[in-house]
C-alpha positions in Angstrom: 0.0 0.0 0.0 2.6 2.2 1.2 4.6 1.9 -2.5 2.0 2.5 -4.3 1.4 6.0 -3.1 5.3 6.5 -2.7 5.4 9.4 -5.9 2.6 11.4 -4.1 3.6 10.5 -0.8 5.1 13.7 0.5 3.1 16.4 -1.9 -0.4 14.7 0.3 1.7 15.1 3.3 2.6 18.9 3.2 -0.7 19.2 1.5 -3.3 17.8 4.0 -1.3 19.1 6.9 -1.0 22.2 5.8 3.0 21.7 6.0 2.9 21.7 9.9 4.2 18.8 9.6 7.8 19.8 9.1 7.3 21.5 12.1 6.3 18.5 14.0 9.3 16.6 12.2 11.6 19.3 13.5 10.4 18.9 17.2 11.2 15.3 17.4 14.7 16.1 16.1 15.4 18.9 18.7 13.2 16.0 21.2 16.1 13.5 20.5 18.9 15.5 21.8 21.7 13.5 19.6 25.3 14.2 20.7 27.8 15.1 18.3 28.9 12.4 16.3 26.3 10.4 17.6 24.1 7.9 15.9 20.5 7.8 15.1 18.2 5.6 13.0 15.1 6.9 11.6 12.0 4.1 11.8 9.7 3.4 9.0 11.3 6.2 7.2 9.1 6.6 4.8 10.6 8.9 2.0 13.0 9.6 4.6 12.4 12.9 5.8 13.4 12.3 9.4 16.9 10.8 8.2 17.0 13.9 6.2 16.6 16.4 9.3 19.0 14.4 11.4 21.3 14.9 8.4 20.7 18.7 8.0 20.0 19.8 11.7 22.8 17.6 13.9 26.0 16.7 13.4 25.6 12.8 13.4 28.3 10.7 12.7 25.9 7.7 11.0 22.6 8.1 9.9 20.3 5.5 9.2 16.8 5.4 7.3 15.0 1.9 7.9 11.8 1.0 5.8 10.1 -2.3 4.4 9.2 -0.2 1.3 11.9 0.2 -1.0 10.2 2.5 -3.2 9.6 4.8 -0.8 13.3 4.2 0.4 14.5 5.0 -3.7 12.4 8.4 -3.5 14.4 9.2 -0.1 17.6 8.6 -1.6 16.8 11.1 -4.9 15.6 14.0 -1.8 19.0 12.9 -0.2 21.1 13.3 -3.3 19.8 16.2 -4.4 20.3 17.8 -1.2 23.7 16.6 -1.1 23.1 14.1 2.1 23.5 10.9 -0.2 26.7 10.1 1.9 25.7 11.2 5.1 22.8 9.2 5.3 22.4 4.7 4.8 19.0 3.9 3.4 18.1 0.3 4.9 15.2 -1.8 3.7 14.2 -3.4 6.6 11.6 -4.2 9.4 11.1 -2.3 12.7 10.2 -5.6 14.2 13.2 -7.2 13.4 15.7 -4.7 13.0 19.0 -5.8 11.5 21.3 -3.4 14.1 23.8 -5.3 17.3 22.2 -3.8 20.4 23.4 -0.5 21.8 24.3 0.6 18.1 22.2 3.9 17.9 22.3 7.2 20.3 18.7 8.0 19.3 16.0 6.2 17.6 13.2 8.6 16.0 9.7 7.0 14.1 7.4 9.6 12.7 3.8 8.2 12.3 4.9 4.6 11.9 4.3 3.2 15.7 0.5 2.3 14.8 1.7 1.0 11.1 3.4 -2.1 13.6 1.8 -5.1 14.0 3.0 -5.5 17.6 3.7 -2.2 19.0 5.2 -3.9 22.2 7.6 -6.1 20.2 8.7 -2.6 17.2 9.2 -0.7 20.9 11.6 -3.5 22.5 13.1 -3.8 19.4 13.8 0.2 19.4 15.1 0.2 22.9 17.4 -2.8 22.0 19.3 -1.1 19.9 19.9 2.3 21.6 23.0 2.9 23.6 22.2 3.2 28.0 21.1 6.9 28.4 19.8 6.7 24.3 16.4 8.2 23.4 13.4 6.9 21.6 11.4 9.8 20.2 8.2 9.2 19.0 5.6 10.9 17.0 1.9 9.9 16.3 -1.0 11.2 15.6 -3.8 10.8 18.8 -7.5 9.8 18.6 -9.9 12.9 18.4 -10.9 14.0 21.7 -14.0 15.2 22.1 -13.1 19.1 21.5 -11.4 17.9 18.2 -14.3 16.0 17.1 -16.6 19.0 17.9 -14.3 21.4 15.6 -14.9 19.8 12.9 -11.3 17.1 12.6 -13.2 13.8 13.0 -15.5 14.8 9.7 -11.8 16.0 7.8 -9.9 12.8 9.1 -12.7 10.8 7.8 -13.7 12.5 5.0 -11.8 14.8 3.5 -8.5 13.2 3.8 -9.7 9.8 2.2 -10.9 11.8 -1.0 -8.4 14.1 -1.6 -5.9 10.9 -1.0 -7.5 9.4 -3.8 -7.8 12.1 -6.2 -3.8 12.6 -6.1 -2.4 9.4 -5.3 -5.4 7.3 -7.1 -5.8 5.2 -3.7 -8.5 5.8 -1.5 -7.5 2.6 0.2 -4.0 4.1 1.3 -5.9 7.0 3.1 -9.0 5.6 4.3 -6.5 3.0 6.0 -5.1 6.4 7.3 -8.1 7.7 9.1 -8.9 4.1 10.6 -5.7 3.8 12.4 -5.3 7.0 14.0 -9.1 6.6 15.1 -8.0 3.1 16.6 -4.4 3.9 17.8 -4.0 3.5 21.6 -4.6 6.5 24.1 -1.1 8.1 24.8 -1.3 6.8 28.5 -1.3 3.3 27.1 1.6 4.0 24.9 3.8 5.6 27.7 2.7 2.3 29.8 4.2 0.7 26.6 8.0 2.5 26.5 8.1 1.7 30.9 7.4 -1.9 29.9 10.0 -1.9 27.5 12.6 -0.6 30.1 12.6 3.0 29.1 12.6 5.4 31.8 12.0 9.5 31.8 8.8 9.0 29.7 6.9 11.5 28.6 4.3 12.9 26.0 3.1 16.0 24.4 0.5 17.1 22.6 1.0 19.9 19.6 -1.4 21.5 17.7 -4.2 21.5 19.6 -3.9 17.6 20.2 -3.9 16.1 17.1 -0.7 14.6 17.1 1.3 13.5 20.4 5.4 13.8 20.5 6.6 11.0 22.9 10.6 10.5 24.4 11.9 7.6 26.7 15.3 7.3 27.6 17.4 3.9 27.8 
């Protein structure tokens, strides 16, 4: 599903979130705190725009973009080369649940909007923690279930609605984003997920909400 939509992957992205979601992408990056010449891994990587802030904004020594898609991988390598980060950054095909990495390889481990794409959340946020360093971060972000307040503004109707349609009038799958709005309506309350990262033996845990709630930024330390 995912490569299908890969060409019009990022254009819906900046399009349907009115491009706040480079600032959201930006917070997780400042959330991750990555030492100098640290290492980092960006999770379900998508087109690799996390990779590609870690790249611009830090001064990592390795950085790593992991997806099971590699069409969406080979459209984050052409943003990375034309950006001149092709040899700053390792494109990995891959899956989060059974990530190809020694443990303690990685300083920080971000995933943008990928956590609720796992089919065992539990097992893709041991698998995380494995491979961070003692004292490494996990930095989440997700989008949340309308509240109530959200719902009543009007989000529910767009998330159901408006998002599916105009998915499938530029990617020409309705499927892709219809998918979308089902699993941020069924994705776990954020308590549950923080109850999730202690299990997993990460300690400091904490979540916020930005923009009015719709999408939560979680961090954990190793």
């Amino acid at each position: 599903m995912f490569s299908i939509i890969a060409p019009r992957y990022d254009f819906l992205n900046h399009l349907l979130s009115a491009n706040i979601d480079r600032v959201w992408r930006r917070r997780l990056v400042e959330s991750a705190g990555l030492p100098p010449r640290g290492r980092v891994m960006d999770a379900c990587s998508g087109t690799g725009d996390i990779a590609i802030a870690f790249a611009e904004r830090t001064e990592a020594a390795e950085v790593i973009a992991l997806d099971r898609s590699g069409e969406m991988l080979d459209i984050g390598r052409a943003k990375a080369a034309r950006k001149r980060l092709d040899g700053k950054i390792h494109f990995v095909e891959g899956d989060v649940l059974d990530l190809p990495f020694e443990n303690g390889r990685f300083d920080a481990v971000g995933i943008a909007f990928g956590l609720r794409n796992l089919a065992d959340y539990a097992a893709g946020l041991a698998e995380m923690t494995r491979v961070l360093v003692p004292g490494g971060r996990l930095v989440i972000l997700e989008f949340a279930p309308p509240s109530r307040a959200l719902s009543s503004m009007g989000y529910a109707f767009y998330l159901h609605h408006v998002i599916p349609r105009a998915g499938r009038l530029v990617s020409g799958s309705r499927e892709a984003y219809a998918y979308l709005a089902s699993s941020v309506s069924d994705f776990l309350p954020s308590e549950r997920v923080l109850d999730l990262m202690r299990e997993t033996g990460l300690g400091i845990v904490s979540a916020k909400r930005l923009t009015g709630g719709i999408v939560t930024l979680y961090r954990g330390e190793k």
